[in-house]
C-alpha positions as CSV (number, residue, x, y, z in Angstrom):
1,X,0.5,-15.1,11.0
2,X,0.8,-13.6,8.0
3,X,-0.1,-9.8,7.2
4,X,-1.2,-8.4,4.3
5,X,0.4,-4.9,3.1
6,X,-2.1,-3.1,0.6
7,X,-0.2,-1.7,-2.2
8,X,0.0,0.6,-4.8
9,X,0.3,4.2,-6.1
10,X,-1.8,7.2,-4.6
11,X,-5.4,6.9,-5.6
12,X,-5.2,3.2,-6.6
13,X,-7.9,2.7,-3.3
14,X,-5.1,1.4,-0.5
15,X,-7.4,2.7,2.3
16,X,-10.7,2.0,0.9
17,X,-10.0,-1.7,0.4
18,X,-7.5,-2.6,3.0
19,X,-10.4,-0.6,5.7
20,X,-12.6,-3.3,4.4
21,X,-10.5,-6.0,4.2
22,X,-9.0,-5.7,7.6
23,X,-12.6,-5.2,9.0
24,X,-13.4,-8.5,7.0
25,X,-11.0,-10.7,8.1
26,X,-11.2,-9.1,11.8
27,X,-7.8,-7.6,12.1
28,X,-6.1,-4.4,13.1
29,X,-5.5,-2.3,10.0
30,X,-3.1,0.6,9.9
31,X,-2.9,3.2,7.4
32,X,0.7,4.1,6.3
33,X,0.6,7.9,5.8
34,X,0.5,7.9,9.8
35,X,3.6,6.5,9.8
36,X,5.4,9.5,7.8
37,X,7.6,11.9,9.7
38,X,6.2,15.4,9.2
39,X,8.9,16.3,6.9
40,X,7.7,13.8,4.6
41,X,4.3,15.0,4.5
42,X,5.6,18.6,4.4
43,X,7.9,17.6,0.9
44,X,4.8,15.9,-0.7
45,X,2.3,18.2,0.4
46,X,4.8,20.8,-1.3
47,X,4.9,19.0,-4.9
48,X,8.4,17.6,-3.8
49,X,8.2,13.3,-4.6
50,X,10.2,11.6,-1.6
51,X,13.3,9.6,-2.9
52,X,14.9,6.8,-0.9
53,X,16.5,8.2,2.6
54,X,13.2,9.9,3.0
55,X,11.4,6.9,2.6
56,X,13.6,4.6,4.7
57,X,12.0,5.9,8.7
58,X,8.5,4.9,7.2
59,X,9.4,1.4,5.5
60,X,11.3,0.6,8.9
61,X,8.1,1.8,11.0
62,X,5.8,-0.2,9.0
63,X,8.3,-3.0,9.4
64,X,8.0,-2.5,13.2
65,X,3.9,-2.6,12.9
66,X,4.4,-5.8,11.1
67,X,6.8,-7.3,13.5
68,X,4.2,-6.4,16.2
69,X,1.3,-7.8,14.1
70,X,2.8,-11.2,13.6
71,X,0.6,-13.1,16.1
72,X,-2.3,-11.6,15.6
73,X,-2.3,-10.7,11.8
74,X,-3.2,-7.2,10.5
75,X,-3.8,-5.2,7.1
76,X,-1.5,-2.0,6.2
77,X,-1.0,0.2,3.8
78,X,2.1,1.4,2.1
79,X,2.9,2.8,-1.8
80,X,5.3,-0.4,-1.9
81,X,6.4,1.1,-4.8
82,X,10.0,-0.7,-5.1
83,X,11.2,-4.6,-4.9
84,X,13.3,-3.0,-2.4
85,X,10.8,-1.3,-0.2
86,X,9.1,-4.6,0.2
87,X,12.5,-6.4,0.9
88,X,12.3,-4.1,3.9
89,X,9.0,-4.5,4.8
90,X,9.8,-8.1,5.1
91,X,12.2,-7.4,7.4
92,X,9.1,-7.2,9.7
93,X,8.1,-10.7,9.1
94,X,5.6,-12.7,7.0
95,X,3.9,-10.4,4.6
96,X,1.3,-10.8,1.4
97,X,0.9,-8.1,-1.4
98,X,-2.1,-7.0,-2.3
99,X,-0.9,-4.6,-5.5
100,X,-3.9,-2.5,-6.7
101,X,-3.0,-1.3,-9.9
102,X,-4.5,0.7,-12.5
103,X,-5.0,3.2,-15.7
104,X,-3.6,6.5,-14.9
105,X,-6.5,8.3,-16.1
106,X,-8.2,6.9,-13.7
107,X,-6.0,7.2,-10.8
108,X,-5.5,10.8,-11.7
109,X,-9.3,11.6,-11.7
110,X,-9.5,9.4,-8.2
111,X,-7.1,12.1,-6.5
112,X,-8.7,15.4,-8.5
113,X,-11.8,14.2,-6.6
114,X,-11.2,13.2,-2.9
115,X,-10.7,15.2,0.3
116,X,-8.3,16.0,2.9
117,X,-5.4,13.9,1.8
118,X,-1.9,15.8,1.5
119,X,-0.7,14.2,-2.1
120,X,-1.1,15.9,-4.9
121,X,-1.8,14.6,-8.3
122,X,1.5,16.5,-10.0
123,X,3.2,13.4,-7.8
124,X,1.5,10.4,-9.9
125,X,3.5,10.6,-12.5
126,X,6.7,9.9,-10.4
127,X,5.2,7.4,-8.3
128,X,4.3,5.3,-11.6
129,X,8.0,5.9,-12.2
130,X,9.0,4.6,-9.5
131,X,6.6,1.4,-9.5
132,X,8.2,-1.7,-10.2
133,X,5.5,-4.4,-10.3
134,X,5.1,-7.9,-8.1
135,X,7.4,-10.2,-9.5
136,X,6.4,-13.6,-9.7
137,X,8.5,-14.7,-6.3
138,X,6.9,-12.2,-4.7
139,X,3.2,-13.8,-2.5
140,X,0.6,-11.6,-3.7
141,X,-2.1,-10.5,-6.2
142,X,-2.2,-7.8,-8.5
143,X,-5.8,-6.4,-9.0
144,X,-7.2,-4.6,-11.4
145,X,-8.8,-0.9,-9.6
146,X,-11.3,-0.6,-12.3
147,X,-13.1,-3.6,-10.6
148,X,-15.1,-2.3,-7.5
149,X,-13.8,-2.5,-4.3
150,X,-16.0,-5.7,-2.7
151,X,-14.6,-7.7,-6.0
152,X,-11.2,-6.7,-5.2
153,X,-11.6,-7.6,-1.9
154,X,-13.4,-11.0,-2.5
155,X,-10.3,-12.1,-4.8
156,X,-8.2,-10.9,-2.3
157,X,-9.3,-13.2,0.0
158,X,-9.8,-15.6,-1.9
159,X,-6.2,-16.0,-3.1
160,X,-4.9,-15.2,0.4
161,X,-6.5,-17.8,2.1
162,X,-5.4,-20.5,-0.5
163,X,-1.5,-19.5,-0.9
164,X,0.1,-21.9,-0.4
């Protein structure tokens, strides 16, 4: 089976839609923060944007859960941010991107405003540096984040189940 990996940069809505999504479709979800080593969290948490070697543990963990997920299917999070991040999430198995992308203005004002979550927004700027977009060979959608959530999720599905 195929799972889907919820993309995008902090505050573009990874958990809220692929939460949903995974409950949807009746699959395990996994959020991919919970896959960062401490030190990770520690660097972001302290202003500090992860680069490459940091990143590499998490990409191959979330590899792992996708490995593991290939019978039954499954939703996870990750930034994805990369072509090459997703060549190693691939490594896991068969995967489908679900990039949610939007204005920075808005993302920015999505991370001012919610709770509890280590990133801060002085980090946006080089995560949107960072981003390098879906390329056409890539199975996937790119949705817009100013659409609500239950539309996002409905084209989601939509275009997942008729890939070809």
């Amino acid at each position: 089976m195929t799972v889907i990996v919820v993309m995008g940069v902090s505050g573009s809505g990874k958990t809220t839609v692929g939460t949903e999504l995974a409950a949807r479709l009746g699959v395990e979800y996994a959020e991919a923060d919970t896959f960062h080593p401490p030190a990770n969290i520690e660097k972001m948490s302290s202003g500090v944007p992860l680069n490459d070697e940091d990143r590499q543990p998490w990409l191959e963990a979330i590899a792992a859960w996708i490995r593991d997920h290939q019978e039954s299917g499954g939703v996870v999070t990750s930034s994805a941010l990369k072509q090459r991040y997703r060549d190693i999430l691939r490594t896991g198995g068969k995967v489908w991107f679900l990039h949610l992308h939007g204005d920075r203005a808005l993302l920015a004002d999505r991370m001012k405003t919610r709770s509890g979550h280590f990133m801060p927004v002085s980090l946006l700027d080089s995560q949107l540096a960072d981003l390098e977009p879906l390329r056409p060979d890539e199975s996937g959608l790119i949705a817009d984040i100013a659409r609500s959530p239950e539309e996002i999720i409905a084209a989601a599905r939509t275009a997942f189940e008729d890939r070809s």
